[in-house]
C-alpha positions in Angstrom: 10.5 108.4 -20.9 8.1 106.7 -23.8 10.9 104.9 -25.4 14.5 103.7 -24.7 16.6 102.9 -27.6 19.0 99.7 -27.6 22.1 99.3 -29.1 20.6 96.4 -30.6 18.9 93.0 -30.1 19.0 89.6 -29.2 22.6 89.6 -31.6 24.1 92.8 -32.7 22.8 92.4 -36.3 19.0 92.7 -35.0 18.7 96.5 -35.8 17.0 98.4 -34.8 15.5 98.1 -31.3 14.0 99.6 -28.6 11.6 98.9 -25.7 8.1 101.1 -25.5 4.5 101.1 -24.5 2.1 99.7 -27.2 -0.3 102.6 -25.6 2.1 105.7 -25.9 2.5 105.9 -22.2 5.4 106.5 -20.1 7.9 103.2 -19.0 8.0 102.0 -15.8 11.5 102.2 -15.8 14.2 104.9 -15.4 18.1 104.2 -16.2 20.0 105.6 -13.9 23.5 104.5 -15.4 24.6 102.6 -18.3 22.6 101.3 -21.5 20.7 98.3 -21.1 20.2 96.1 -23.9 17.7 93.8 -25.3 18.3 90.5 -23.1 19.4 92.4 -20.1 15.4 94.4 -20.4 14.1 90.8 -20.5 16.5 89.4 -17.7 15.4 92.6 -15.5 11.0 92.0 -16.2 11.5 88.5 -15.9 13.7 88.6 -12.8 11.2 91.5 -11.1 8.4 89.6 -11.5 10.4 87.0 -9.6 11.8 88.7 -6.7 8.2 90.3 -6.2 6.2 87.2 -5.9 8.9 86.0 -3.5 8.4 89.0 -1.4 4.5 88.4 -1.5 5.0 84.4 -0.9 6.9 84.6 2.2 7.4 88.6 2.9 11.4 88.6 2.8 13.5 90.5 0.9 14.5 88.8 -2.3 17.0 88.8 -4.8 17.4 86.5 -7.8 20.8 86.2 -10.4 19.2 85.9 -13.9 21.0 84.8 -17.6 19.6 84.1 -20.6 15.8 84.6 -19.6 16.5 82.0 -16.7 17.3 82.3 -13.2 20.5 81.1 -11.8 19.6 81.8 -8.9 17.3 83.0 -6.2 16.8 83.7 -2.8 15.0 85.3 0.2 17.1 87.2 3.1 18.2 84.6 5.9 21.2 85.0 7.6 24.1 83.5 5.9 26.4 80.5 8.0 30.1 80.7 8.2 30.5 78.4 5.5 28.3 79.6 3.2 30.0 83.1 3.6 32.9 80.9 2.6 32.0 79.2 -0.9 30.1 82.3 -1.5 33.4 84.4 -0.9 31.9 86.9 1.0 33.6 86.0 4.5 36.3 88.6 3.6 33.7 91.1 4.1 31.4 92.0 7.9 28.8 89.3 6.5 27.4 88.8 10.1 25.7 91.9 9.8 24.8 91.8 6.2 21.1 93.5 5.6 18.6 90.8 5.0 18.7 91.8 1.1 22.2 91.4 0.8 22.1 88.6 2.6 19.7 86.8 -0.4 22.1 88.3 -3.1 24.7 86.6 -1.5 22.8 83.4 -1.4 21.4 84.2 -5.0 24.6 84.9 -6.5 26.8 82.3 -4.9 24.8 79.0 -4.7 25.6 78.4 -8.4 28.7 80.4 -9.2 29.5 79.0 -12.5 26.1 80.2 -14.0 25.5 83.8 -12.1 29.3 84.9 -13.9 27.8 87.5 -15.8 24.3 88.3 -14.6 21.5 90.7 -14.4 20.3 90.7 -10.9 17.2 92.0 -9.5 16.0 93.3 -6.1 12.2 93.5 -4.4 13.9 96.2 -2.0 15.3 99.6 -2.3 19.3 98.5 -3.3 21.1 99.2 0.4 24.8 99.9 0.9 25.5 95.9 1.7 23.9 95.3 -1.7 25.9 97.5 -3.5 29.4 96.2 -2.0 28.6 92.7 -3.2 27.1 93.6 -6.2 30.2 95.6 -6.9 32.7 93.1 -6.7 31.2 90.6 -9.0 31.1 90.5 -12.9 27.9 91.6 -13.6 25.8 93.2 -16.2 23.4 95.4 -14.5 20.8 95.4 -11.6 17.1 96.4 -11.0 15.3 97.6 -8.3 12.3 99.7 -6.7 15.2 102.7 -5.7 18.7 102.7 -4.5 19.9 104.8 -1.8 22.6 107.5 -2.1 25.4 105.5 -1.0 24.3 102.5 -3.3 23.9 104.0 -6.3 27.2 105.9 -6.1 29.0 102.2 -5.4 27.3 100.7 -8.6 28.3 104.3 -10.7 31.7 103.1 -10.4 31.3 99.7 -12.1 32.6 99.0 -15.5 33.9 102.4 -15.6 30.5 104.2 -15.0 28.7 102.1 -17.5 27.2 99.5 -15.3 23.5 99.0 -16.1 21.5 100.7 -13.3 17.6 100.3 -13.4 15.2 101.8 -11.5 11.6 100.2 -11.7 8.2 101.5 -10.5 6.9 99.4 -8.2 3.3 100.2 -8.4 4.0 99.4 -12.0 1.1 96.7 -13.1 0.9 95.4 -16.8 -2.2 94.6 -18.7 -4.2 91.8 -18.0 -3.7 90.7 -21.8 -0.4 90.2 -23.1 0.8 90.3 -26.6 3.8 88.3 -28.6 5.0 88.7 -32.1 6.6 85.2 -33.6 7.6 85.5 -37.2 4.8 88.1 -37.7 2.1 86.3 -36.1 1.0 87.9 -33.0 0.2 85.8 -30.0 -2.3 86.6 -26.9 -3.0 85.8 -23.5 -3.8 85.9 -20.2 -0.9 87.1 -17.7 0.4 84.1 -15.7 -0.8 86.0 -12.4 -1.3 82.6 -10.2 -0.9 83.2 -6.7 1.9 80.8 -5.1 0.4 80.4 -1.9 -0.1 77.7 1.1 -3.9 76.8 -0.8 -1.9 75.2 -3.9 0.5 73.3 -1.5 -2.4 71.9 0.3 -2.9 68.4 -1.2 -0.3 66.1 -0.6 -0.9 62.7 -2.4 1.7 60.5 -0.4 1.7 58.8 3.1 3.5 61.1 4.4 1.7 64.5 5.0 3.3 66.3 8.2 5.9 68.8 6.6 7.1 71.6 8.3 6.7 75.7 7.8 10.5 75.5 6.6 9.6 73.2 4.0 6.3 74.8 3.0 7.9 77.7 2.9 10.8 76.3 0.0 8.1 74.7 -2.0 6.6 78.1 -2.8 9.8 79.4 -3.9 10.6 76.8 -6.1 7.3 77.2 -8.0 7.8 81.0 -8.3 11.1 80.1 -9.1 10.0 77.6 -11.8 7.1 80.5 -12.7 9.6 82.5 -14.5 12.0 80.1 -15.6 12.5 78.2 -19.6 10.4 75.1 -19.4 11.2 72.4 -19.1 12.1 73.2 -15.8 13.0 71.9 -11.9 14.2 73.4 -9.4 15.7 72.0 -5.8 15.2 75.1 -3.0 17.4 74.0 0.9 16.9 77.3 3.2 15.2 79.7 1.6 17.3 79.5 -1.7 17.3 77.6 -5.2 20.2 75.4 -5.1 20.2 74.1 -8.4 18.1 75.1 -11.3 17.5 73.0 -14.8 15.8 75.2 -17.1 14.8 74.6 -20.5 15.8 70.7 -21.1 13.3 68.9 -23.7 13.1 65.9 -20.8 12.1 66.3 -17.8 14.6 63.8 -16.4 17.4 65.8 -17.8 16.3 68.7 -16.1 15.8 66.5 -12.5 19.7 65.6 -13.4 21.3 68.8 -14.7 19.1 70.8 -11.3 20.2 68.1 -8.7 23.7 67.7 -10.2 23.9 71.6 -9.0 22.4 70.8 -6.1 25.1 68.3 -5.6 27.9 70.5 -6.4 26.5 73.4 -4.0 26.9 70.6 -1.2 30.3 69.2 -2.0 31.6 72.6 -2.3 30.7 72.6 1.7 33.2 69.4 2.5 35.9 70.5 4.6 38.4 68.9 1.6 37.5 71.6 -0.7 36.9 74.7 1.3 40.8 73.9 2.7 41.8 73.7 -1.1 44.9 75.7 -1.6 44.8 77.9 -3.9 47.2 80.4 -5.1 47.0 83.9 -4.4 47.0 85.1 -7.9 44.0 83.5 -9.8 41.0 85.5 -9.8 37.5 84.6 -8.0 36.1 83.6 -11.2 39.6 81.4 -11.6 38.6 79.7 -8.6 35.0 78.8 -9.0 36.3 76.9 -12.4 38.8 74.9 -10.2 36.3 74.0 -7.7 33.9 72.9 -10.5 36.3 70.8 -12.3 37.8 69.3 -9.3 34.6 68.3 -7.6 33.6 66.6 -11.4 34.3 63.7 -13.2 37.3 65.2 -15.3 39.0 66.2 -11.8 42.4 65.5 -13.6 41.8 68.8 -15.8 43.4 70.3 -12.5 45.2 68.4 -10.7 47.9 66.5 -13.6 51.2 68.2 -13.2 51.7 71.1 -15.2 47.9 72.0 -14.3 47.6 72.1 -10.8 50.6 74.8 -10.4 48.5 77.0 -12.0 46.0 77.5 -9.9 47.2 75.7 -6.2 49.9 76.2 -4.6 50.4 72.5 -3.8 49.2 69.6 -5.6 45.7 68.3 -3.8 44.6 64.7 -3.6 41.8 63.1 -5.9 38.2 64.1 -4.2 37.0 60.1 -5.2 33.8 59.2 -6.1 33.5 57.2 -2.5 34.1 60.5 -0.9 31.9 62.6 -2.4 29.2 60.3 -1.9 29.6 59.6 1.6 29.5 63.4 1.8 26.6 64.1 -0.5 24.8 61.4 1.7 24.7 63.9 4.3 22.6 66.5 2.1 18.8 66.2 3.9 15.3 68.2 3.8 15.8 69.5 0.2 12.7 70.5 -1.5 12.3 70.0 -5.3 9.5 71.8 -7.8 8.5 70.8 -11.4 7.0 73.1 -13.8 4.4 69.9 -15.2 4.2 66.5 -13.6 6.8 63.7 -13.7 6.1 61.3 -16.3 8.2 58.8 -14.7 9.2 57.9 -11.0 13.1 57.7 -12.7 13.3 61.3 -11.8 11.9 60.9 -7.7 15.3 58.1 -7.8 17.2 61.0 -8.9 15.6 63.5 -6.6 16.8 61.0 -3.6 20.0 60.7 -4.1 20.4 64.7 -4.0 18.8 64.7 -0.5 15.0 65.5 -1.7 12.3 65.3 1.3 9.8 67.4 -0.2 8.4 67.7 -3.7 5.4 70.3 -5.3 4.4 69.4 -8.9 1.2 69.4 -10.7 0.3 65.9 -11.5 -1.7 64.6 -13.7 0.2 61.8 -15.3 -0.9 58.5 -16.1 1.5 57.1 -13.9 1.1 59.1 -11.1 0.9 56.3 -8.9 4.0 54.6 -9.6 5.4 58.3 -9.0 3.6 58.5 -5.6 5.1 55.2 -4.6 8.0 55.8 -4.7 8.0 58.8 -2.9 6.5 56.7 -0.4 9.9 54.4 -0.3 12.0 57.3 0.2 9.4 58.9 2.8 8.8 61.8 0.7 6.0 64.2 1.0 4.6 65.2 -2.4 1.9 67.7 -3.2 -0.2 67.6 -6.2 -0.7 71.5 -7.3 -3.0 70.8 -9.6 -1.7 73.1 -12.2 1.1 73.8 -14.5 3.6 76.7 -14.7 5.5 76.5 -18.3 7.1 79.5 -19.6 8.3 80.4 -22.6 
């Protein structure tokens, strides 16, 4: 196949469109089921590229949950808990023995629930039978990977009716080393962004504290190949082998240390025994609930639980999650790992980064007030590394 016609665009007005090869060759890509569209083709390269440098970075399977050019989520394949089978709503299901792929979907998928509704997921491993189960059960828009077996691809054919978006990629598939990009009919080149993520750009940590274990090392390179293919400006905080909250494409950097680590937060509190015992009604869908949980672990908690709301969706009225108790709680989150795409131009966003449980931090450097930035990472007994380089993407 030389060419793959879309049903349109970016917005249904943008006709025509189609993908191709500025070189008349073949596409590295075969559609299997459905019809792809514009964003969901740039979802699946973007979140490829992704899962494949994960794969290389710490040689697990990996899986990421992408919208709007940005991950969601990401994650490599470690065995899930029981409670994050729970929040993730997979402990209806023989999770225990979950391959190690679908064991990083489920961590991909379900660490931000609210913004994976309606992804485009992508796989570094041949799409297993696990895989397909989870995949099938969410609302999705379509999933790429190096091959699916037999049993996986016939799960995902019955999705949306036979019309979910199945993508096989090549996975000796390896672009230019020039790239091209046309912006109001100027066209832009470059280099590929092909830096390695590896354990040489994590060497040089600038605080007091330097001893920081393989776990941690072993985060930090996700969060940069996280951040790698992410809408700058970007953060992201990584606990366990998974992003646990992402801020993508903020103007300041600050917001995007608040929006990230406020996810971060709400992962967590999701984990207190007074919401996972939240009783819900048997009749609201999945998607129904993640909306409770997010409103009623907020700061407009009242949205769900003022009579005439709650019966909706409980089947008895909780009590108030209070500010006191979600921050004795959230005092409990420890050894999280936080990236930034470009340095922090202020040590306002390592204060934020604290209160979410941040231990470990990998960001360029490079500003002129990297020392008031190193300090106090130094008061909180942080280990920061200076990479030495920046990853913006647009």
């Amino acid at each position: 196949m030389k060419e793959f016609e879309l049903k349109y665009g970016c917005n249904p007005n943008q006709k025509p469109a189609k993908i191709y090869m500025a070189d008349g060759s073949e596409l590295p890509v075969k559609i299997l089921s459905g019809r792809p569209g514009y964003i969901n083709f740039l979802d699946a390269f973007n979140g490829w590229q992704l899962v494949s440098n994960l794969k290389k970075a710490t040689g697990l399977p990996a899986a990421t949950s992408f919208k709007h050019v940005s991950p969601a989520g990401a994650a490599v394949g470690l065995p899930l808990t029981e409670t994050l089978a729970k929040i993730y709503w997979v402990n209806d299901m023989d999770w225990k023995n979950f391959s190690p792929l679908a064991c990083a979907y489920a961590r991909a998928r379900g660490a931000d629930r609210m913004s994976s509704f309606g992804d485009f997921i992508s796989l570094s491993d041949v799409c297993d039978k696990d895989t397909a189960l989870l995949i099938k059960r969410e609302v999705s828009d379509g999933v790429i990977a190096p091959g699916y077996t037999e049993e996986a691809l016939e799960i995902l054919k019955q999705k949306k009716k036979g019309n979910y978006n199945v993508i096989q990629i090549d996975p000796s598939y390896r672009p230019a080393p020039i790239e091209h990009k046309q912006v109001f009919g100027v066209t832009f080149e470059q280099g590929r962004q092909e830096l390695p993520i590896d354990d040489a750009l994590i060497a040089n940590f600038v605080t007091e504290k330097k001893d920081v274990p393989e776990s941690a090392k072993r985060d930090m390179k996700i969060a940069l190949i996280i951040l790698k293919y992410t809408q700058s400006n970007s953060v992201c905080y990584v606990k366990d082998g998974q992003a646990i909250g992402i801020g993508a494409g903020q103007q300041s950097r600050v917001h995007c240390t608040r929006l990230a680590g406020q996810k971060a937060d709400n992962w967590f509190l999701r984990q207190c025994p007074k919401v996972m015992a939240l009783p819900f009604s048997d009749k609201i869908t999945r998607a129904e609930r993640d909306n409770a949980i997010d409103v009623y672990i907020g700061n407009e908690s009242e949205d769900v639980l003022a009579d005439g709301a709650w019966q909706k969706v409980f089947t008895e009225q909780p009590e108030a999650f209070t500010a006191k108790e979600k921050r004795a709680w959230l005092d409990q989150l420890q050894g999280v790992t936080l990236g930034s795409d470009a340095f922090f131009p202020f040590s306002d966003n390592i204060e934020r980064a604290h209160k979410s449980g941040v231990a470990y931090i990998a960001q360029p450097g490079g500003s002129v007030r990297d020392e008031d930035v190193i300090a106090t990472c130094n008061k909180y007994e942080m280990a920061m590394a200076f990479t030495g380089i920046r990853l913006f993407h647009h």
